[in-house]
VEXGUMAR-159740 format. One record per residue (C-alpha): x, y, z; residue in three letters. Coordinates in pm, 1 decimal. Each point is the difference from the previous one (the first is absolute). Example, Ala and Ser with C-alpha at 12.3 -4.5 7.8 and 13.67 -1.06 7.14 Angstrom:
2
+----------+----------+----------+------+
|     east |    north |       up | code |
+----------+----------+----------+------+
|   1230.0 |   -450.0 |    780.0 |  ALA |
|    137.0 |    344.0 |    -66.0 |  SER |
+----------+----------+----------+------+
//
This chain:
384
+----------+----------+----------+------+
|     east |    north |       up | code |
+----------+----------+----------+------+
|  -3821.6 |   -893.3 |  -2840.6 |  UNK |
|   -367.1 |   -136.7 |    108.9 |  UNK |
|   -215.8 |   -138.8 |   -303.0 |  UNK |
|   -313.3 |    172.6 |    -33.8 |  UNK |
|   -296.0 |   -268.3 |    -16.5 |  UNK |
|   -280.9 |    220.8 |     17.0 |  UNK |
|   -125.3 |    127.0 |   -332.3 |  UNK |
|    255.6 |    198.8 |   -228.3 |  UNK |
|   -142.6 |    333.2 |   -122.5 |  UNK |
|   -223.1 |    133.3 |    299.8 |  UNK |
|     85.9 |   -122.4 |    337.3 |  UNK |
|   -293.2 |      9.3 |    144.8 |  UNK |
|    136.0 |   -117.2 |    347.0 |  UNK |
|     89.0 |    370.4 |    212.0 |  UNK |
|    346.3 |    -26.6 |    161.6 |  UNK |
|   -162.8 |     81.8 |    296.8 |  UNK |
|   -215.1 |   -331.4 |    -11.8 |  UNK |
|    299.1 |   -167.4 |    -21.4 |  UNK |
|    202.3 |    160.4 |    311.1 |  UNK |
|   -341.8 |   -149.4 |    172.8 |  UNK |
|     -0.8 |   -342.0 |   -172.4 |  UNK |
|    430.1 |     15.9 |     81.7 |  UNK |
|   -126.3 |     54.2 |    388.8 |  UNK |
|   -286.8 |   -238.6 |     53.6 |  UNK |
|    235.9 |   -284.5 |   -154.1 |  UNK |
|    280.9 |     69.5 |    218.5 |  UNK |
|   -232.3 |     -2.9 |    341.4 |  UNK |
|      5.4 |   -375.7 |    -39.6 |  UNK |
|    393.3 |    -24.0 |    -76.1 |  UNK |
|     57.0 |    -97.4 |    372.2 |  UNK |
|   -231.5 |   -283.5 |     42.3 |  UNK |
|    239.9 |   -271.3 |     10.4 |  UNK |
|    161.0 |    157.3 |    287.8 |  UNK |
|   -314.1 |     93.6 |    183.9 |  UNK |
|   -282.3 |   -320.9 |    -48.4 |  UNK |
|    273.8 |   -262.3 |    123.8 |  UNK |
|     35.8 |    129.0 |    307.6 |  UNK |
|   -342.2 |    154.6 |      3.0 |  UNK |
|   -123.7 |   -376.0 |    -62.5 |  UNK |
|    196.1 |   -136.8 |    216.6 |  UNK |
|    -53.6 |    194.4 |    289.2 |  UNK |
|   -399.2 |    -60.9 |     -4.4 |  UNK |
|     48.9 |   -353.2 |    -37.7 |  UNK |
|    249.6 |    -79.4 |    251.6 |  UNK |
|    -14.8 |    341.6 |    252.7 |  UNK |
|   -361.3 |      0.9 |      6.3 |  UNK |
|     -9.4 |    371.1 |    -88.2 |  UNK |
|   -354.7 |    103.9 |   -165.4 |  UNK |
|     81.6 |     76.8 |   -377.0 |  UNK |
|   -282.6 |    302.3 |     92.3 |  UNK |
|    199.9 |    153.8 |    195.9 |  UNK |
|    350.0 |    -74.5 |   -189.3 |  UNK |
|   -159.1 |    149.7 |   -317.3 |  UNK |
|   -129.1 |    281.8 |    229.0 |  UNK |
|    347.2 |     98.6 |    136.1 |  UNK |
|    133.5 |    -19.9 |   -388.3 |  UNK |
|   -234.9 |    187.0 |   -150.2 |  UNK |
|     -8.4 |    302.5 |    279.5 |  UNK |
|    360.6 |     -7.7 |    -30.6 |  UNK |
|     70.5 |     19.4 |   -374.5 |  UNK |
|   -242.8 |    321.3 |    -12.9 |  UNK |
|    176.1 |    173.1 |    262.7 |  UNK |
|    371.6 |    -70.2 |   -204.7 |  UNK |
|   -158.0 |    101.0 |   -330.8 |  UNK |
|   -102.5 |    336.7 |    164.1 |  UNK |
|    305.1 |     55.6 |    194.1 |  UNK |
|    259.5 |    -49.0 |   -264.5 |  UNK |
|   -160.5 |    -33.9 |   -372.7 |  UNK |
|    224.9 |   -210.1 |   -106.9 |  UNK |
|    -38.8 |   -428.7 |     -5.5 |  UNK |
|    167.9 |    -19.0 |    343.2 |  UNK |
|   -160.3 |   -364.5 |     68.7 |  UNK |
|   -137.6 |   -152.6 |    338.1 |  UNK |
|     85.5 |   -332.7 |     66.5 |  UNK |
|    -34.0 |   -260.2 |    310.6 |  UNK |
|    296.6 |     20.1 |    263.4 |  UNK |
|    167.1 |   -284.3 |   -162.2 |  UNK |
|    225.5 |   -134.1 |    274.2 |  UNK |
|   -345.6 |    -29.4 |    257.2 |  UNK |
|   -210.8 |   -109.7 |   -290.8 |  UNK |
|    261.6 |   -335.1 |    -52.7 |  UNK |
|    -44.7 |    -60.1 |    415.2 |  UNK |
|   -380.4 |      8.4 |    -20.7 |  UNK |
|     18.6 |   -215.0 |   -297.9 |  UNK |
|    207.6 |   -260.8 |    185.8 |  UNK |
|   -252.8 |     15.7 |    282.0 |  UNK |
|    270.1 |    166.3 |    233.2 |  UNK |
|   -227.7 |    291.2 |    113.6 |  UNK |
|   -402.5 |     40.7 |     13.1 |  UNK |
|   -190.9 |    237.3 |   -161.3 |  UNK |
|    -33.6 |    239.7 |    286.1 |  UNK |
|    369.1 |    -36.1 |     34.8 |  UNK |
|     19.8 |    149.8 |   -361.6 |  UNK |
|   -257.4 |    322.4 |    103.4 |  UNK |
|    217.2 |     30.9 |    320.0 |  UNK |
|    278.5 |      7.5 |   -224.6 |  UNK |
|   -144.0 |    281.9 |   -215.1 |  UNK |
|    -77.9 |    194.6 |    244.1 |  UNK |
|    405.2 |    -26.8 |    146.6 |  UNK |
|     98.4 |     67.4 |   -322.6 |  UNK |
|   -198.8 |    253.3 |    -60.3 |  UNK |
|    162.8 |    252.2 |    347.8 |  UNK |
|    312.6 |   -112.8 |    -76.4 |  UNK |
|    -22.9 |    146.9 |   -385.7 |  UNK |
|   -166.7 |    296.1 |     88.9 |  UNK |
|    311.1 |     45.4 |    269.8 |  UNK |
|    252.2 |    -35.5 |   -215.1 |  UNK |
|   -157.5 |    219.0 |   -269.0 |  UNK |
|     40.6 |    290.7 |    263.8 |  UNK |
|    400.1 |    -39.5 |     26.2 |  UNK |
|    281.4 |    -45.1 |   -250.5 |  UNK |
|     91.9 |   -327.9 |     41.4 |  UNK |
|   -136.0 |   -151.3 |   -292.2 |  UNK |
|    142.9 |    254.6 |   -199.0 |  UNK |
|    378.5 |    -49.2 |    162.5 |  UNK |
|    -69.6 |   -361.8 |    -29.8 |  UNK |
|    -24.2 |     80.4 |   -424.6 |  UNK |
|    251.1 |    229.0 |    -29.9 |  UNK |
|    238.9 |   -315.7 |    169.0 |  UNK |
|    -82.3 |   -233.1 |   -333.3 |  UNK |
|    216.0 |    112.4 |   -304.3 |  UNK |
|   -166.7 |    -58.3 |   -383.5 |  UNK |
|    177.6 |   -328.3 |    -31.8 |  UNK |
|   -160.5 |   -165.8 |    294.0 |  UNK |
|   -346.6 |    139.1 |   -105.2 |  UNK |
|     31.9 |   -194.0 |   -320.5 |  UNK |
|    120.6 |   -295.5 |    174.9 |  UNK |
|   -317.7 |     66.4 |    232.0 |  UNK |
|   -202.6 |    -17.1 |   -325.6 |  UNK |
|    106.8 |   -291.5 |   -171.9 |  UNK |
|    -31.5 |   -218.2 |    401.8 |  UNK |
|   -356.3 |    133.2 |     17.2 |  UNK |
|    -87.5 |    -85.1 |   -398.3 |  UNK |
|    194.4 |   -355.7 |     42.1 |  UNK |
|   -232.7 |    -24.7 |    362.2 |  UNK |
|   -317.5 |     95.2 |   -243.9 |  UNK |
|     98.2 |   -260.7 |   -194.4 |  UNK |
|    -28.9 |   -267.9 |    266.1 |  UNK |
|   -318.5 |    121.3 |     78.5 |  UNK |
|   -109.9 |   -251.2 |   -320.3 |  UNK |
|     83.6 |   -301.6 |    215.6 |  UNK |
|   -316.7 |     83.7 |    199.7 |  UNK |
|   -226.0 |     81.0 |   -296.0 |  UNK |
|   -106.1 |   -391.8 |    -43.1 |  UNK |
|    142.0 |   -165.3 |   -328.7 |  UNK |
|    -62.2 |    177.0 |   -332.5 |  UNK |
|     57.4 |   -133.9 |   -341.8 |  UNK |
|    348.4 |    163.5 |    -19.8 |  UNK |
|   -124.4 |    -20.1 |   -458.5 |  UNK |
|   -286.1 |    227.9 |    102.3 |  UNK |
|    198.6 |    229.1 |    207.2 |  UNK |
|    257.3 |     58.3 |   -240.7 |  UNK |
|   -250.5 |     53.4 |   -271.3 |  UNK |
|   -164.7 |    270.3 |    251.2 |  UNK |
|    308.9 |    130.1 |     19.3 |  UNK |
|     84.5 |     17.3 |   -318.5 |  UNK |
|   -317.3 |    187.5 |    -97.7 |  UNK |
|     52.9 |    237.2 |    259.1 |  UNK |
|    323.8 |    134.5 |    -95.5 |  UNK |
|   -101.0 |     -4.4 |   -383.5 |  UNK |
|   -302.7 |    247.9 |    129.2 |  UNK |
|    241.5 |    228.9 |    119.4 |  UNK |
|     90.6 |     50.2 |   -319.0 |  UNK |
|   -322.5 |    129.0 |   -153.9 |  UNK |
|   -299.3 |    221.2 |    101.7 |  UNK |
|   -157.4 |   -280.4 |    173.7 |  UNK |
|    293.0 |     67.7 |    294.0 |  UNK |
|   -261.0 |    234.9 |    196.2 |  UNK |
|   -209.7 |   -306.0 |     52.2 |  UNK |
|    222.8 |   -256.2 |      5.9 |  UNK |
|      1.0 |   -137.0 |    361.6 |  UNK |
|   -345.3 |    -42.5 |    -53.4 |  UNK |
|    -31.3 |   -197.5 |   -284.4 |  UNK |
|    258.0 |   -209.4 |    145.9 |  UNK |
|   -217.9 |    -35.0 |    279.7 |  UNK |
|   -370.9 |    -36.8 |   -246.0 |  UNK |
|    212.4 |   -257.1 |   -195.4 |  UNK |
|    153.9 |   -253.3 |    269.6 |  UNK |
|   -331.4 |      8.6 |    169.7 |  UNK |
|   -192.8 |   -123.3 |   -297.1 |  UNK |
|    278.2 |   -268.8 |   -128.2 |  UNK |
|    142.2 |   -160.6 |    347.1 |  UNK |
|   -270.4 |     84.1 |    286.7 |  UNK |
|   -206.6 |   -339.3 |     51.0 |  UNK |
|   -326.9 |    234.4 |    -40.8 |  UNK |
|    -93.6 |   -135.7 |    351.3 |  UNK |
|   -358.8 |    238.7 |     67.1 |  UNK |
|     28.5 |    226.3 |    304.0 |  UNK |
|   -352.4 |      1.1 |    188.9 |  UNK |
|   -114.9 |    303.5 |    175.3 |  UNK |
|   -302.5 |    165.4 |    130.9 |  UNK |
|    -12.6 |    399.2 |      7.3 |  UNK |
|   -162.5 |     67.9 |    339.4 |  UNK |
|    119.0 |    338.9 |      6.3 |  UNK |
|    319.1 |    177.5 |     44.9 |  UNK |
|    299.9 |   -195.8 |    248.9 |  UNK |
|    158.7 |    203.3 |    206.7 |  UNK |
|    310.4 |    -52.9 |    256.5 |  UNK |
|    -29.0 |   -109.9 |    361.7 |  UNK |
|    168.5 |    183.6 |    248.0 |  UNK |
|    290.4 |   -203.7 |    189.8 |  UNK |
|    183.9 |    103.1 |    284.5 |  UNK |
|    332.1 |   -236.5 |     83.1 |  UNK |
|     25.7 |   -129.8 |    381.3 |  UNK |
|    291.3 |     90.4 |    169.7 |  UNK |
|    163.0 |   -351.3 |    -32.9 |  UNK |
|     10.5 |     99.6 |   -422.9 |  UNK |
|    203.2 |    283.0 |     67.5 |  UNK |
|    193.0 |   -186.2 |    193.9 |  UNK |
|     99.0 |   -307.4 |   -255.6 |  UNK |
|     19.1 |    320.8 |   -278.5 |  UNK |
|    261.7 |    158.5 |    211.1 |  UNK |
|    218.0 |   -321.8 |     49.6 |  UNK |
|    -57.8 |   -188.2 |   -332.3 |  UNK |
|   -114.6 |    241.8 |   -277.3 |  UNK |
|     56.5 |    378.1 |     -2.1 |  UNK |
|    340.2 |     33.6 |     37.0 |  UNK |
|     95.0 |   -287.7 |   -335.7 |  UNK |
|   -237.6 |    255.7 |   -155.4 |  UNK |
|    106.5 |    312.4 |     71.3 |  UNK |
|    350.6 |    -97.8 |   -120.4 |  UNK |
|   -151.8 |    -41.8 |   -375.7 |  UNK |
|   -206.8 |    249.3 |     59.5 |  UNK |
|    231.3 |    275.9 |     40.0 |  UNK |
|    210.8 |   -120.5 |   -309.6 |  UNK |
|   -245.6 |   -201.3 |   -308.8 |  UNK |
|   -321.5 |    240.1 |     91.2 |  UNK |
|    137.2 |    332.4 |    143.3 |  UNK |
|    357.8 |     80.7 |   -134.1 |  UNK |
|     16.0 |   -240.1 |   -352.0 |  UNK |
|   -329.0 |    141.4 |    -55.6 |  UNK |
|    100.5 |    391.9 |     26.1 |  UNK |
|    342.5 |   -107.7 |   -184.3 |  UNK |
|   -192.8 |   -171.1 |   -261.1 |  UNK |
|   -295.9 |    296.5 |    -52.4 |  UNK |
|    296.1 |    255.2 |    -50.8 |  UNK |
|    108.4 |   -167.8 |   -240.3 |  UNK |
|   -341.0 |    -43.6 |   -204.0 |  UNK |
|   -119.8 |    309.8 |     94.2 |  UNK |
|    292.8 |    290.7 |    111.4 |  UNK |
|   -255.4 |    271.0 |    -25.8 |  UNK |
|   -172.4 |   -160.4 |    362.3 |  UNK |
|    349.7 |    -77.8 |    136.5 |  UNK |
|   -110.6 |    230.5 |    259.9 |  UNK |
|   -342.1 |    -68.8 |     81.0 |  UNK |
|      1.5 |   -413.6 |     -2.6 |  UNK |
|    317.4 |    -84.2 |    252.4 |  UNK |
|     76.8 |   -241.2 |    264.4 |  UNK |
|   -192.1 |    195.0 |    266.5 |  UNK |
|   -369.8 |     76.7 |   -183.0 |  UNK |
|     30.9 |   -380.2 |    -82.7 |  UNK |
|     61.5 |    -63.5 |    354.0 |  UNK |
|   -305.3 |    237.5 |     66.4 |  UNK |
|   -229.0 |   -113.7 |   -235.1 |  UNK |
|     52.9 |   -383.7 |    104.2 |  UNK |
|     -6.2 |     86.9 |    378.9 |  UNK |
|   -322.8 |    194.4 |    -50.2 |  UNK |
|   -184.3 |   -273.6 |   -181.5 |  UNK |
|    137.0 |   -317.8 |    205.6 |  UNK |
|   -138.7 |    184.4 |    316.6 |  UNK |
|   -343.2 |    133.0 |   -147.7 |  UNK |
|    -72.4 |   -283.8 |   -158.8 |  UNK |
|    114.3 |   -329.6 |    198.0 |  UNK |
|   -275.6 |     16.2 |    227.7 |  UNK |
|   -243.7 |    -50.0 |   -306.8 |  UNK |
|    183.5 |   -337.8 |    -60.9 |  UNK |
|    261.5 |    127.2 |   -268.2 |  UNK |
|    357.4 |   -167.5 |      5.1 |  UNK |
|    336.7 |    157.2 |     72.8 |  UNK |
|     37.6 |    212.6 |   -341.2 |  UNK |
|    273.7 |    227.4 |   -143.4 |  UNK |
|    117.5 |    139.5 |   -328.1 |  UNK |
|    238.7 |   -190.2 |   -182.4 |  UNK |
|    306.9 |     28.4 |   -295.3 |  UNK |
|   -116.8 |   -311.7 |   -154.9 |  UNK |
|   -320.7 |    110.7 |    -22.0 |  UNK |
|     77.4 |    339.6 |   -142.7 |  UNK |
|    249.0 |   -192.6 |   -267.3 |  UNK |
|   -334.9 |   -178.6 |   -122.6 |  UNK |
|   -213.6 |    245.7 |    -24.7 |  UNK |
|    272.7 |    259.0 |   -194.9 |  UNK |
|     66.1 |   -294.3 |   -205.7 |  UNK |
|   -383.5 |    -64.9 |   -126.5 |  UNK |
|     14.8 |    402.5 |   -109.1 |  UNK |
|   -154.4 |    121.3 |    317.3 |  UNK |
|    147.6 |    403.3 |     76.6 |  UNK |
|   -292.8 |    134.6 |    258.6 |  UNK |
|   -201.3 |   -143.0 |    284.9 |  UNK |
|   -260.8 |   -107.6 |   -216.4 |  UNK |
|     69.6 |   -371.6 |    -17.4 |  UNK |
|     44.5 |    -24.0 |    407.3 |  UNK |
|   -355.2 |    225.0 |     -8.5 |  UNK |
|   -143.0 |   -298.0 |   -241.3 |  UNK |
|    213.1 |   -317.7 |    207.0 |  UNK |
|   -168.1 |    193.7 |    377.0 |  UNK |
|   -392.2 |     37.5 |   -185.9 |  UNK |
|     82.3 |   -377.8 |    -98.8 |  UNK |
|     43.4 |   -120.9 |    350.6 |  UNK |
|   -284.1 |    177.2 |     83.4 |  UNK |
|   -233.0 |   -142.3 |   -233.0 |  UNK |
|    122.4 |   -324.1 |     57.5 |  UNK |
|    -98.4 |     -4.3 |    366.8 |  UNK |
|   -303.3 |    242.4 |    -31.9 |  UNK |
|   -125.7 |   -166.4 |   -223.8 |  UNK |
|     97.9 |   -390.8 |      5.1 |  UNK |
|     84.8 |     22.2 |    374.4 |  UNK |
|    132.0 |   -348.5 |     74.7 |  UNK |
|    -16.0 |   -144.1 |   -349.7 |  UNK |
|    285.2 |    242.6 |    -89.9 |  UNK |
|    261.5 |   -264.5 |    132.3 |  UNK |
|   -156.9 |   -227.9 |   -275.9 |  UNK |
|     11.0 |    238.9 |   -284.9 |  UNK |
|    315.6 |     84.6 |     63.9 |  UNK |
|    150.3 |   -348.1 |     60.1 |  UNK |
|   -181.3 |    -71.6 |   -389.4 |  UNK |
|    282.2 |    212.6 |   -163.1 |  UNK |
|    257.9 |   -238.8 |   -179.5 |  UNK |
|    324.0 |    -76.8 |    160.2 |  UNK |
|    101.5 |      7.8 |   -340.3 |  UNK |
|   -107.5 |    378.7 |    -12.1 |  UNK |
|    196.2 |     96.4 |    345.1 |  UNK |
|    335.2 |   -162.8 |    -84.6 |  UNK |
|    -13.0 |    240.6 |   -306.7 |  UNK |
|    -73.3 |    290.1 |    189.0 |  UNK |
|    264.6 |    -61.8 |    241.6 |  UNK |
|    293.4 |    -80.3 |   -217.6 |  UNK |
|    -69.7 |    303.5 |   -214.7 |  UNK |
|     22.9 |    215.5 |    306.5 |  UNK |
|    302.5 |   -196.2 |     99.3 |  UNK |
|    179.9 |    102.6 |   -337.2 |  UNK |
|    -58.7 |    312.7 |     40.4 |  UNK |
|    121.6 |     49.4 |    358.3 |  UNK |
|    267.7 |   -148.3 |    -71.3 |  UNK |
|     79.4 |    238.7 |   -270.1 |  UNK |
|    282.2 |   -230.5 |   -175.7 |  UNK |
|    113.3 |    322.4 |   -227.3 |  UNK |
|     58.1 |    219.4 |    286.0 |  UNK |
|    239.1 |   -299.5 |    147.6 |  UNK |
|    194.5 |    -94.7 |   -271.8 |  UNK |
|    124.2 |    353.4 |    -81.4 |  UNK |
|    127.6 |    -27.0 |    356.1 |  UNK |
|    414.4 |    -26.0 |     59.5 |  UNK |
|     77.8 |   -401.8 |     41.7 |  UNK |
|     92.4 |    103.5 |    385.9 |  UNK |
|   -355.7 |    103.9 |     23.1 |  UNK |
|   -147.3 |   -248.0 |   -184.3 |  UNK |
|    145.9 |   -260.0 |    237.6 |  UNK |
|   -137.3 |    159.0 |    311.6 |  UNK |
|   -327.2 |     34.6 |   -150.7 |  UNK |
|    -23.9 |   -396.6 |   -105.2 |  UNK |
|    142.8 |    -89.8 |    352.8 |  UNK |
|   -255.0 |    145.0 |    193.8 |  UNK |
|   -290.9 |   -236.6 |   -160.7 |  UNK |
|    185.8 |   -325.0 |    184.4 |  UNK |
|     -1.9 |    196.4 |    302.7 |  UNK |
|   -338.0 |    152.2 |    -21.8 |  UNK |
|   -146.6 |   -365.1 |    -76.7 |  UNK |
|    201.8 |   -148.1 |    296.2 |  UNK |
|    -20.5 |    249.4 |    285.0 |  UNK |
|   -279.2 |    258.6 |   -108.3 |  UNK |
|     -5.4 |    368.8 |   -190.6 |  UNK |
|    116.9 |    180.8 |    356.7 |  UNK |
|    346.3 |   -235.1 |     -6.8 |  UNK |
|      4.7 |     20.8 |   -380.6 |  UNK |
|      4.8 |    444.2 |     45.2 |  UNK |
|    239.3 |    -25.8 |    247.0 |  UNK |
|    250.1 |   -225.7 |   -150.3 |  UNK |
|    -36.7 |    183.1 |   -318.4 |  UNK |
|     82.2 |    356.1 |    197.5 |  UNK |
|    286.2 |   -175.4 |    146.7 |  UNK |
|    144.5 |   -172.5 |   -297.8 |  UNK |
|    -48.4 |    343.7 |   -190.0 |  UNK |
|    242.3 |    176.3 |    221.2 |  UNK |
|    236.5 |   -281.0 |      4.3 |  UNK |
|    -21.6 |     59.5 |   -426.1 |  UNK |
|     50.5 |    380.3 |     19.4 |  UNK |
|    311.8 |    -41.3 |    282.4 |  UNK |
|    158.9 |   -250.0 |   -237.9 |  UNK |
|    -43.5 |    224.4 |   -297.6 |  UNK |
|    150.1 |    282.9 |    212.2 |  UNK |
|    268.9 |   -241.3 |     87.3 |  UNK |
|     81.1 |   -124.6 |   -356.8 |  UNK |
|    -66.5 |    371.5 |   -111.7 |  UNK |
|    357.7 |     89.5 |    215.5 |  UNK |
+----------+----------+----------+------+
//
């Protein structure tokens, strides 16, 4: 039971006010996920944060039409980690989107994805879910060095506001908060000289050429399962009404549309994510409303700031980031779900972390299908 804070007597706060307030909070639930790499990728990669923002923002609108539900957009993580390591270029990335992009819109026109999902049994889906929330969870290695106090006392007051009214806008008091207390209130300079917009950029043949041999097919391997088939497996389960409108293939659409529209404006290999979608549900987000708010964010940002957006956004706490992402770890992870799990299954689902962390999620899904057929043939076998 939530404890009401607002006055007792007449609430004079509509319920519909507070679906909104619920929404606008959530649209910032993924930002530990997305500035890292977003950051990163600018500063290393040399990719314009104009054009990043751009590709965001264009892409977030489109989802939250589409589907109306908090079905996220997030960097391609796997090609975001080589551009931060200064293994590709910036126009390597665009060449990459653009790959990406005809291969996803392919695929969405056949039914491989969907025999590809219909291969994974429930236990290996929440072994899938507790390698990608233990993988979020790393991502706080690369979020500088908070003070671990603060973080827990973030974290702390975040899961206490789930408990009252104050739940709706939760994420962003958490956000308000650890911005005030642990940002060094460093002043961001800017000029308005009028509103930035993307440059076109059109890869030379060499890009697709290093995309082909060093990025898109990594990519397309954790593509298919963390952003395409998780994500469907993940939305049925929040939402069963829509089990039939947001699956594997309109994902596969939706990212293949953007990635090729909007590469050539600068924007980043992008696609959907269950992460993502975890952290949203999780901060009381039900309709597109917070991606709506997270895509006319972006676009502010670079409309607005144009360049000085990688500044602002660099200014938020890491303190405020390794909150957000453990939260959404928790609740990917969905440690209720596994420990009403049979032992057998239980074991399966904790062995695939060690082999998710050591060879990748693609080796970690198909040892888990593997060792999940080996557990029902011995069952069978003990059974007789």
């Amino acid at each position: 039971m939530k404890v009401d804070l607002f006055v007792t007597g007449r609430q004079f706060v509509s319920s519909k006010t507070m679906r909104y307030m619920a929404e606008s909070s959530a649209a910032f639930a993924d930002l530990g996920t997305f500035l890292p790499l977003m950051l990163g990728l600018v500063v290393v990669a040399g990719m314009d944060p104009v054009g990043l923002l751009y590709g965001f923002g264009l892409f977030a609108l489109l989802t939250a039409a589409v589907y109306r539900r908090p079905i996220p957009v997030q960097p391609m993580k796997a090609v975001a980690a080589m551009g931060i390591a200064g293994l590709i270029s910036a126009d390597v990335l665009v060449a990459t989107a653009l790959l990406m992009g005809i291969i996803l819109i392919g695929l969405s026109q056949t039914g491989s994805i969907g025999w590809l999902k219909r291969m994974i049994p429930k236990t290996v889906l929440h072994g899938m879910r507790l390698a990608l929330a233990v993988n979020l969870l790393m991502v706080t290695i690369d979020l500088g060095e908070p003070q671990w106090l603060g973080v827990m006392a973030l974290l702390g007051a975040l899961l206490l506001l789930q408990l009252t009214r104050l739940s709706s806008i939760s994420c962003v008091l958490i956000v308000a908060v650890g911005w005030v207390v642990f940002s060094n209130q460093n002043t961001v300079t800017w000029s308005y000289t009028g509103w930035n917009w993307p440059q076109w950029i059109w890869p030379q043949w060499s890009d697709f050429q290093i995309s082909v041999r060093d990025a898109v097919l990594p990519q397309l391997a954790l593509t298919l399962t963390n952003a395409l088939i998780l994500t469907a497996v993940i939305a049925k389960d929040y939402f069963p009404d829509d089990s039939g409108r947001i699956t594997e293939q309109r994902l596969a659409l939706t990212s293949g549309v953007a990635n090729f529209l909007l590469a050539p404006l600068g924007a980043m290999p992008m696609c959907h994510g269950a992460g993502g979608l975890a952290a949203h549900r999780a901060l009381g987000s039900t309709t597109g409303l917070s991606i709506a708010v997270f895509g006319l964010f972006c676009l502010f940002l670079a409309g607005v700031f144009g360049a000085s957006s990688y500044a602002i956004l660099a200014s938020i706490p890491s303190e405020v980031l390794v909150t957000l992402v453990i939260y959404a770890a928790w609740v990917l992870a969905d440690p209720s779900a596994i420990m009403k799990a049979k032992p057998s299954c239980q074991i399966l689902i904790f062995l695939m972390v060690p082999v998710a962390m050591a060879f990748g999620l693609v080796a970690s899904l198909v040892f888990g299908v593997l060792a999940e057929k080996l557990r029902i043939r011995l069952l069978q076998i003990n059974r007789n």
